[in-house]
Structure formats: C-alpha cells, structure tokens
C-alpha positions as semicolon CSV with decimal commas, in nm:
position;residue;x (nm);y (nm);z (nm)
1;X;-1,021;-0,938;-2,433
2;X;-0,745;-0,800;-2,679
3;X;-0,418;-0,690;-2,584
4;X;-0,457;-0,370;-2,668
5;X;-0,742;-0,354;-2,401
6;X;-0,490;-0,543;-2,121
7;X;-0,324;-0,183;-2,179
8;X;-0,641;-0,021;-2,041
9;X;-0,709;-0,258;-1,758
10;X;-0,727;-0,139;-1,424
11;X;-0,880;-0,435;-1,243
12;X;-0,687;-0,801;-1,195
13;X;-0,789;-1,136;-1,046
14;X;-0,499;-1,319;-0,948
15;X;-0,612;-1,729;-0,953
16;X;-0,518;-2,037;-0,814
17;X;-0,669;-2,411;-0,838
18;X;-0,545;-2,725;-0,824
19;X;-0,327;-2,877;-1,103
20;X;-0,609;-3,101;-1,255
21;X;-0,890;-2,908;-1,218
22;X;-1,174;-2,849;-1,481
23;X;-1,422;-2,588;-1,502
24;X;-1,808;-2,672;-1,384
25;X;-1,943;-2,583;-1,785
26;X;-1,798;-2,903;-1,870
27;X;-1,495;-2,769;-2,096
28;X;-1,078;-2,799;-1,995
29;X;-0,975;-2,489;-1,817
30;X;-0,733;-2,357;-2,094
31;X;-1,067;-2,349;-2,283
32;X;-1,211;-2,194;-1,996
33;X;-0,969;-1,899;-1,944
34;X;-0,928;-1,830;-2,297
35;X;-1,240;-1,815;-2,436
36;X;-1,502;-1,897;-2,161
37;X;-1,488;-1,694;-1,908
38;X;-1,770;-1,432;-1,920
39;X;-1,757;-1,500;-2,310
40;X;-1,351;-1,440;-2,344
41;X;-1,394;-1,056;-2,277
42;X;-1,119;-1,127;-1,985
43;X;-0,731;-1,143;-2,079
44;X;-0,592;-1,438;-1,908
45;X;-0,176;-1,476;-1,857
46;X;-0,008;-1,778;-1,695
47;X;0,098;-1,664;-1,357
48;X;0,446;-1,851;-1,252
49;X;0,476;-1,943;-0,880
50;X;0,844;-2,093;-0,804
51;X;0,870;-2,403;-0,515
52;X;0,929;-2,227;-0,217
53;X;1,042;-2,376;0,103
54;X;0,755;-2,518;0,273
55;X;0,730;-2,525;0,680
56;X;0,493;-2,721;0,911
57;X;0,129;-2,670;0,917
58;X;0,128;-2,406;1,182
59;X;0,432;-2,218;0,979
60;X;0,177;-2,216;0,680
61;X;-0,087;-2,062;0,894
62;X;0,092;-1,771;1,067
63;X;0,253;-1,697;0,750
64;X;-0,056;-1,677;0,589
65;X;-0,234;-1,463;0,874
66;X;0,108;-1,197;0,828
67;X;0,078;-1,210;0,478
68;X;-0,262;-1,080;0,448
69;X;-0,135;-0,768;0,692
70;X;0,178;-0,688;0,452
71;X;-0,051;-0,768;0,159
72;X;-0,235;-0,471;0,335
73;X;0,009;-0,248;0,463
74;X;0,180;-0,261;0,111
75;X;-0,093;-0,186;-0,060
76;X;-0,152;0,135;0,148
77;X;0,226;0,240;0,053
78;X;0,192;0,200;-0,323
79;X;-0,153;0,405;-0,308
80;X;0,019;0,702;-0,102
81;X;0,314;0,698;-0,327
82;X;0,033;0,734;-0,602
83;X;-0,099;1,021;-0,425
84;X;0,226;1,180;-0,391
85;X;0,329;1,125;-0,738
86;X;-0,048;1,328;-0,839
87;X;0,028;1,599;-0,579
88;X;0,370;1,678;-0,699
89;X;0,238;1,691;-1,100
90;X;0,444;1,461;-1,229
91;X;0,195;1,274;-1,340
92;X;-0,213;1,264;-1,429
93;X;-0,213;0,898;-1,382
94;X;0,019;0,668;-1,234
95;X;-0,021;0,418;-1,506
96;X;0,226;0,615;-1,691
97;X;0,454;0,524;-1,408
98;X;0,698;0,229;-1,528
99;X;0,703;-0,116;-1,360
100;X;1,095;-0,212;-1,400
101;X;1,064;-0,085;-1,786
102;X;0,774;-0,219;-1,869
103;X;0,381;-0,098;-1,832
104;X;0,190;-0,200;-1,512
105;X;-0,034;-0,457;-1,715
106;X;0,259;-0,547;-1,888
107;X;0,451;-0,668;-1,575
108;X;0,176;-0,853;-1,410
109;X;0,097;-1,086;-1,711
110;X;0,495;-1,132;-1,733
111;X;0,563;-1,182;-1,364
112;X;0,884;-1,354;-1,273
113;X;1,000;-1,444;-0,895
114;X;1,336;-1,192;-0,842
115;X;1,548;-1,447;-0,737
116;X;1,862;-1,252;-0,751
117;X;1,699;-1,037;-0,489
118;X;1,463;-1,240;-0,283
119;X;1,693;-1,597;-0,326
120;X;1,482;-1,906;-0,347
121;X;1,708;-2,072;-0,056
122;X;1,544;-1,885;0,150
123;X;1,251;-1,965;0,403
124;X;0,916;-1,824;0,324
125;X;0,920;-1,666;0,631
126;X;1,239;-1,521;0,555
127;X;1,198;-1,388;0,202
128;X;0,837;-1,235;0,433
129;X;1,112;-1,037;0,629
130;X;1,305;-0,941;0,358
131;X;1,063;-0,809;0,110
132;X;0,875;-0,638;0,355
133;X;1,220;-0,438;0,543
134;X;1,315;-0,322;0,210
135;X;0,873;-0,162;0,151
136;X;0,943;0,004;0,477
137;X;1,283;0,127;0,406
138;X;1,204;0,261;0,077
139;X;0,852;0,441;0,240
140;X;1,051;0,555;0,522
141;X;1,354;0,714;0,302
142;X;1,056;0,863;0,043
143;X;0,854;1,006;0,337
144;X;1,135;1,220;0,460
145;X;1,243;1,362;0,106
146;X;0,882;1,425;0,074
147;X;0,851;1,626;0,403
148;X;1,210;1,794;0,305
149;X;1,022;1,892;0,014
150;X;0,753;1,999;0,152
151;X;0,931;2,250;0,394
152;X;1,107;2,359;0,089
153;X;0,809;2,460;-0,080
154;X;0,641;2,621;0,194
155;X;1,002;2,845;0,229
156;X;0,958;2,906;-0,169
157;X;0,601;3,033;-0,093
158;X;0,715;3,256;0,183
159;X;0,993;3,407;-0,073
160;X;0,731;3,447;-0,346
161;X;0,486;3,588;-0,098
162;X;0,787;3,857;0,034
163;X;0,860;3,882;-0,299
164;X;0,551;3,962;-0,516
165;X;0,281;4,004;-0,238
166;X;0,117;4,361;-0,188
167;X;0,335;4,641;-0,003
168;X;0,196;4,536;0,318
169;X;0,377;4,163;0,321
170;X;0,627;4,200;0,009
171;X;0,964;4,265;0,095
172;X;1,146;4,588;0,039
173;X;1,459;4,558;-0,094
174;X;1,400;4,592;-0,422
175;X;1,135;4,877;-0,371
176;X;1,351;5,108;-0,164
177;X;1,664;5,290;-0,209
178;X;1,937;5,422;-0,002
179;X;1,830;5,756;-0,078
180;X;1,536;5,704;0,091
181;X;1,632;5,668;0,444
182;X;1,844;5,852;0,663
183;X;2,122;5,637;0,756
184;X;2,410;5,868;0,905
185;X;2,213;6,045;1,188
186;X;2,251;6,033;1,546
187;X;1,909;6,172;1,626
188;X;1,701;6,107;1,290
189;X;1,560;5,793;1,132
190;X;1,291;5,667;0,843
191;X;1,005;5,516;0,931
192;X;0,827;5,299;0,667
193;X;0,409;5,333;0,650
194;X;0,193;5,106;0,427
195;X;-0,132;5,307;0,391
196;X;-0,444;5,157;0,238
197;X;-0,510;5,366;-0,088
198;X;-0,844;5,489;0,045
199;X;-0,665;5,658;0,347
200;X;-0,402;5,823;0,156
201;X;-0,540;6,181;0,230
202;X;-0,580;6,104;0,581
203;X;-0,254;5,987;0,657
204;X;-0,105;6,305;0,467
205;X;-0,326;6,524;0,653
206;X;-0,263;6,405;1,027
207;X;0,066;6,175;1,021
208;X;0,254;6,476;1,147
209;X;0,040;6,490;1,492
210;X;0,093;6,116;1,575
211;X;0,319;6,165;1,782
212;X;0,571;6,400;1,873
213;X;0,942;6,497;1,687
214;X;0,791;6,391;1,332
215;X;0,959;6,614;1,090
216;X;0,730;6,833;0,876
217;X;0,606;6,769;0,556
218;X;0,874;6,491;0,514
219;X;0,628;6,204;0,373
220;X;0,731;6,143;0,041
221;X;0,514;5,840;-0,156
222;X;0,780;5,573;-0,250
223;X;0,571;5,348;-0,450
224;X;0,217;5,198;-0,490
225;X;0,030;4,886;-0,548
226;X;-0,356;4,795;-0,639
227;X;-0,409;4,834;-0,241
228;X;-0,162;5,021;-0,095
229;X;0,075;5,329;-0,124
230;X;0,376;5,313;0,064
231;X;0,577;5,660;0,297
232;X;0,833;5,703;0,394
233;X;0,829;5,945;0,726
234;X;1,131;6,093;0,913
235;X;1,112;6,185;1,260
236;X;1,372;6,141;1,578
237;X;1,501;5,801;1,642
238;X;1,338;5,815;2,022
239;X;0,974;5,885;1,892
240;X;1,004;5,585;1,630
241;X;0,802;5,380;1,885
242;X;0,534;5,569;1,972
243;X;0,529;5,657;1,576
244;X;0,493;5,265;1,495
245;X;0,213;5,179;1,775
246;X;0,003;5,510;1,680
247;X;0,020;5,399;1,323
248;X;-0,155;5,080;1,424
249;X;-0,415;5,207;1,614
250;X;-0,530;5,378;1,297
251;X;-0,500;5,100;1,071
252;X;-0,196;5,208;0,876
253;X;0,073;4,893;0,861
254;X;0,463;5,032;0,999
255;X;0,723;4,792;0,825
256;X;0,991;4,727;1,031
257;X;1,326;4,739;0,750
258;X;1,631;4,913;0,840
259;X;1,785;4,967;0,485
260;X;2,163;4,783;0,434
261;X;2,346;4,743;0,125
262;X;2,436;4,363;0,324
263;X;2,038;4,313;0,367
264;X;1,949;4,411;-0,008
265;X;2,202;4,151;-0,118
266;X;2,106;3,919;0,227
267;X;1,762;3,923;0,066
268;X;1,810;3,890;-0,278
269;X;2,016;3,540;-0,191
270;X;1,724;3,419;0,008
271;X;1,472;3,427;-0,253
272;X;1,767;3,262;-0,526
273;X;1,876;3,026;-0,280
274;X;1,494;2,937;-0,197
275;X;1,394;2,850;-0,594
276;X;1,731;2,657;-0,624
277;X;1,680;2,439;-0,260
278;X;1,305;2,382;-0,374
279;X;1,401;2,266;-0,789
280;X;1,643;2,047;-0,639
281;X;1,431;1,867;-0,385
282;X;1,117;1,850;-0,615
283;X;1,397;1,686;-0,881
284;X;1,492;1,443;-0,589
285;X;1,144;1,359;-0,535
286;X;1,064;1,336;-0,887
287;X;1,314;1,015;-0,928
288;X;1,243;0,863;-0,536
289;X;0,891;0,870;-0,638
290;X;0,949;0,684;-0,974
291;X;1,222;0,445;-0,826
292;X;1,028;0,331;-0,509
293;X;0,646;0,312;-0,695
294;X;0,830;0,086;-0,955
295;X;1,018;-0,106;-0,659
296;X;0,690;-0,161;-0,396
297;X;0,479;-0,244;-0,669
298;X;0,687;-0,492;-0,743
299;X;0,736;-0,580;-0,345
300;X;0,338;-0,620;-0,365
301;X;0,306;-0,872;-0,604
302;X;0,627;-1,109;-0,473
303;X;0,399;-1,061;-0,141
304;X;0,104;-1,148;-0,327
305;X;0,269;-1,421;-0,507
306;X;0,383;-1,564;-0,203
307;X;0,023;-1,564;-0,051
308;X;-0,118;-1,754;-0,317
309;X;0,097;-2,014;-0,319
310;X;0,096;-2,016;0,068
311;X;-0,313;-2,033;0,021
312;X;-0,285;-2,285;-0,229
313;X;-0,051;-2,526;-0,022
314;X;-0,318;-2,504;0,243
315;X;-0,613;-2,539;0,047
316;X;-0,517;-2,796;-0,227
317;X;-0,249;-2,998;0,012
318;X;0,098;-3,139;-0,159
319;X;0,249;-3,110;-0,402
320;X;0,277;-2,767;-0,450
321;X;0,192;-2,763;-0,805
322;X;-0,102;-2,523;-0,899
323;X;-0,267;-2,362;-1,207
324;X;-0,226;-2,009;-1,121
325;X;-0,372;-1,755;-1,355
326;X;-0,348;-1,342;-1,376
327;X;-0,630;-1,197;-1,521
328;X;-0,727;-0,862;-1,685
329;X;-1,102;-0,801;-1,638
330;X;-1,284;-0,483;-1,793
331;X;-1,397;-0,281;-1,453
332;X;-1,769;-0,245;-1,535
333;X;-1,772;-0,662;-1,548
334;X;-1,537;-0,733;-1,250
335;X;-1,841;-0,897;-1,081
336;X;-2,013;-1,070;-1,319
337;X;-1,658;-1,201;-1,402
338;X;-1,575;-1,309;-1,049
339;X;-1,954;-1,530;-1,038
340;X;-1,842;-1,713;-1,366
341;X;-1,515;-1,802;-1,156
342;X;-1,734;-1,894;-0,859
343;X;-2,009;-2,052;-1,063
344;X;-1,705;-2,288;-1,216
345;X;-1,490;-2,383;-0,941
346;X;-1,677;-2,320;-0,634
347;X;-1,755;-2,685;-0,613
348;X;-1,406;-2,657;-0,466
349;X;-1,489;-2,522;-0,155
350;X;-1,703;-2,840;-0,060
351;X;-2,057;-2,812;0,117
352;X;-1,946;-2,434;0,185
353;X;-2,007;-2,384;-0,156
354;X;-2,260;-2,593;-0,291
355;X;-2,534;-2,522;-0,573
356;X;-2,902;-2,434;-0,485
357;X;-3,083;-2,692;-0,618
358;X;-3,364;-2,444;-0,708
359;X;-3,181;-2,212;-0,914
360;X;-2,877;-2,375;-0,982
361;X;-2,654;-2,093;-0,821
362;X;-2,360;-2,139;-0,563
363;X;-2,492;-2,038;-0,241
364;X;-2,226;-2,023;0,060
365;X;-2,281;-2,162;0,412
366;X;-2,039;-2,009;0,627
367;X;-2,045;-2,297;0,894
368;X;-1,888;-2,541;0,650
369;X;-1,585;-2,379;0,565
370;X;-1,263;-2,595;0,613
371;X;-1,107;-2,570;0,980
372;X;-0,822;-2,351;0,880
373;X;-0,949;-2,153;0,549
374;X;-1,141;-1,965;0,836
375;X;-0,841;-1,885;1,018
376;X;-0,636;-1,758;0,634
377;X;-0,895;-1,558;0,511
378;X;-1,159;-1,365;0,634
379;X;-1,374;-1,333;0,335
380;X;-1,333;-1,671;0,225
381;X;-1,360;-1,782;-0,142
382;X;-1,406;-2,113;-0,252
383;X;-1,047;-2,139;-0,447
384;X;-0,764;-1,918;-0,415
385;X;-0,850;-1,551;-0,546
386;X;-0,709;-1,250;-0,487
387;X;-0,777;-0,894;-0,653
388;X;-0,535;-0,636;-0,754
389;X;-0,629;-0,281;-0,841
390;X;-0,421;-0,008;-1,051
C-alpha cells in the first residue's frame, strides 16, 4: 500500500507476536509485513509499546478483563463525539478532524506513549484509572455544552418561529403600531383577530354580533400573510372575553398582545439576545468538540496500547518484548487480510489453531484454547490482534 493510500484508510489491525517470530510462508516477518502480506497492498508501521509495570498473574487478568470494557466504552465516546461533530456541520467527515496536529492515519503509524501525561512510574492499573477519569471527564464536560446548546437552539427556533412564522404564531411587535390600539381608555380596548384569508368576508360581515359592546365598523385590516389577514377590533374592555372565546369557536385565532413601547423593545432584545446566546454556544461547541475528539482518540489508543501489551505479556510470557505492528488495510480486503495474518501465525495459538490437513487451512477448536486466553478475550485469536475503525 502507498502512503498516499494510508491517507485514505479507514480500517487498522493493531498486531502483536512474539519477538522472534517468523511468518508460516517461510520468509522473516519484516519481509512479511512489507511486502507479503496479502501481496503488500497493506501499509505496515512499527507500533512502539513502552515497559510498563507488570503485576502478578491475577493483576494481568483483571486488568485485561477492564480493559476490554474501557476499550469499549471509549470507543462508544469517540463515535458519539463523531456524531455530534456531523450534527452540528462542522464537519462532513471526521477524518478532517486533527489528531494532536497531525491526520488520524498519520498519528496511529507515529504513535508515541504520552509520558508527560500518563507517567511510566505508574502502575498499569493506575495509568487504567487515569486515562479513563480524564475520557469521562472530557464526555461529561462536552455532553453538557452540547445540551446547553441544544436548549439554545431550540430558544433560537422559537425566536425565528415568533419572528418570521405566519400571523397566527409570529410575534407582533414589529407588525403593529401604537396607533393601532387604544391605550388611554378606561372602558375601551383592541382586540387582535388572525383570520384565515378564506374567511375574511365572514369575519367582516358578523364580527360585530359576537358578542356584545363591539364597536361598529371598527375592524380595520393591519396586515396580511400567504394565510392569514390580521384585525384589529375595538370593543369594551369587559366584553374582551367573551370576544376572545367566540372567536375560537369559529375558527378565527385572538392574539393575546397588549401593545408597550417596553414590550416592542422587550421583544426585539429577545430575538438579538437569542442569535447571540446560540453563536456563542455553537462556537463553544465547535472547539470542545475538536479538543476532546482529538484528546479521547488519543485516550483510545494509550487504552488500546496498553491492552496489547497486557495481552501479549499473557500470551507470549516474559520478557515483555514484542513485535507489535499497526496496520493500514484497504476496507474491501480487511478479511482476506486478517486470514493471511491467521494463515501465518496462527500456529501460535497451539492445537486451538491448527491446520486441516485436508485443505491446508487453520481451523479453530474452541476447547483447546489456553486456560486464561478464554478468560481475556472472548473472541479469541490466535496472536494478539485488535481492530481499529475511523
């Protein structure tokens, strides 16, 4: 594979085997990984592991068993920060998404242990803690800017809605006047009336016998939409009730909106202050969702480095020396890929993985795995292997 298709590579096996090892074809395994495997259409990159501390036997095994859940549970939070990061349009693909300055391919075939951040004096089961406090804090921190957000939006909607809906939702102040109420009464008011356009000529017609105290012939037509025409009525302040409720019963909308000079400019700050509240969060998000993608993705592969050289350490024994490989492999040959590994190196899972002397093909047996590979993985493989998806 050529680097310039590593740049398109979504799909990663992440290898480990003993020191010494060599391939099943009868070549080294540099030869193997650079130009062997599946007939060299894979990229292969050196994959460092540092010496971590190593614990007892048991240690090993609950580690392992909690770093397959983290391995999980991280996983999840880089894939929802991915979905977040499509929902909010900031980008089409998260591969444009930097990986501490560099590409996502980029930084996996580069890998180097943080040890400035997750210190090497540390116990595995420690640096476990550690990594996986600051995933949660950073998920937990981007959840609720995300949810501030969101509320933000949904006020921004509302605005919008108020503000360029039809006459029946939109609000008023900026379709009204003062000269189109009557504010300095003791006895009169202004009723509002949203009237569908098709009932224009009944409402004209009969909106002076709703009810009683409705002045005469004092609907005037204040403005008009694709839908609707909005009145203005005037009538006595004690009938404004009964006004309102007959209204409804023949389908014409009352809007409640007592004109101020205070609510036109109450109003007016709403909408403002809504746009500004809403840019500023969506900024926010814009920069938590590009700082904690690039810092969990990272998190994930310290976890996953740490499970493969917790794996190894239990498969190949001590010392904890391993040839650990990262490698980019064209989607549409991911399997055929992974069965050249097998077909090479499953001889390394023992009688679990041994060749059908028929067709010459590994076949697995289940009831020969080693004591505690069945208690580290589930889905066992006969060497450590480990897939990573962008």
């Amino acid at each position: 594979m050529s680097v310039t298709s590593l740049y398109n590579s979504k799909d990663f096996f992440l290898v480990s085997l003993p020191q010494n090892v060599e391939p099943a074809n009868g070549s080294n395994a540099t030869s193997f990984f650079e130009s062997d495997l599946y007939n060299g259409i894979c990229y292969t990159a050196n994959f460092q592991l540092p010496i971590f501390k190593i614990g007892s036997l048991d240690e090993l095994v609950t580690e392992s068993e909690e770093l397959a859940r983290i391995d999980n549970s991280t996983e999840q939070i880089v894939g929802k920060i991915i979905e977040l990061s499509q929902s909010t349009e900031e980008s089409k693909s998260h591969k444009t998404l930097s990986i501490d300055h560099q590409s996502l391919p980029e930084f996996l075939t580069n890998f180097k242990w943080d040890a400035k951040k997750f210190k090497l004096d540390k116990s595995i089961q420690e640096l476990i803690n550690d990594i996986n406090s600051d995933t949660v804090q950073l998920d937990t921190y981007l959840k609720a800017t995300a949810q501030s957000y969101s509320t933000a939006k949904q006020q921004l909607q509302q605005s919008e809605r108020k503000k360029n809906g039809d006459l029946s939702v939109k609000s008023l102040y900026n379709v009204v006047g003062k000269d189109d109420f009557i504010t300095d009464s003791e006895y009169l008011t202004t009723a509002l009336v949203v009237v569908p356009l098709s009932q224009r000529k009944q409402f004209l017609n009969h909106y002076e016998t709703l009810c009683e105290n409705v002045v005469p012939r004092s609907a005037t037509s204040l403005a008009e939409d694709s839908e609707y025409v909005l009145f203005n009525v005037h009538l006595f302040k004690k009938s404004l009730h009964k006004f309102q409720q007959a209204c409804r019963e023949n389908k014409y909308i009352p809007r409640d909106f007592s004109y101020s000079e205070d609510l036109v400019e109450t109003s007016k700050k709403e909408y403002e202050d809504s746009v500004r509240v809403e840019h500023q969060l969506k900024q926010s998000l814009s920069r938590l969702i590009k700082y904690s993608y690039s810092d969990c993705f990272i998190n994930w592969i310290h976890i996953k480095c740490l499970r493969v050289f917790v794996e190894s350490v239990l498969r190949y024994g001590l010392p904890p020396v391993f040839n650990t490989k990262i490698i980019a492999v064209p989607s549409k040959f991911k399997s055929k890929c992974k069965n050249d590994l097998v077909e090479n190196f499953g001889y390394l899972g023992g009688n679990a993985f041994a060749k059908d002397l028929k067709t010459g093909k590994i076949k697995t047996d289940d009831t020969s795995l080693h004591e505690y590979a069945s208690l580290v993985d589930t889905q066992y493989e006969p060497f450590v292997l480990y897939s990573i998806e962008l």
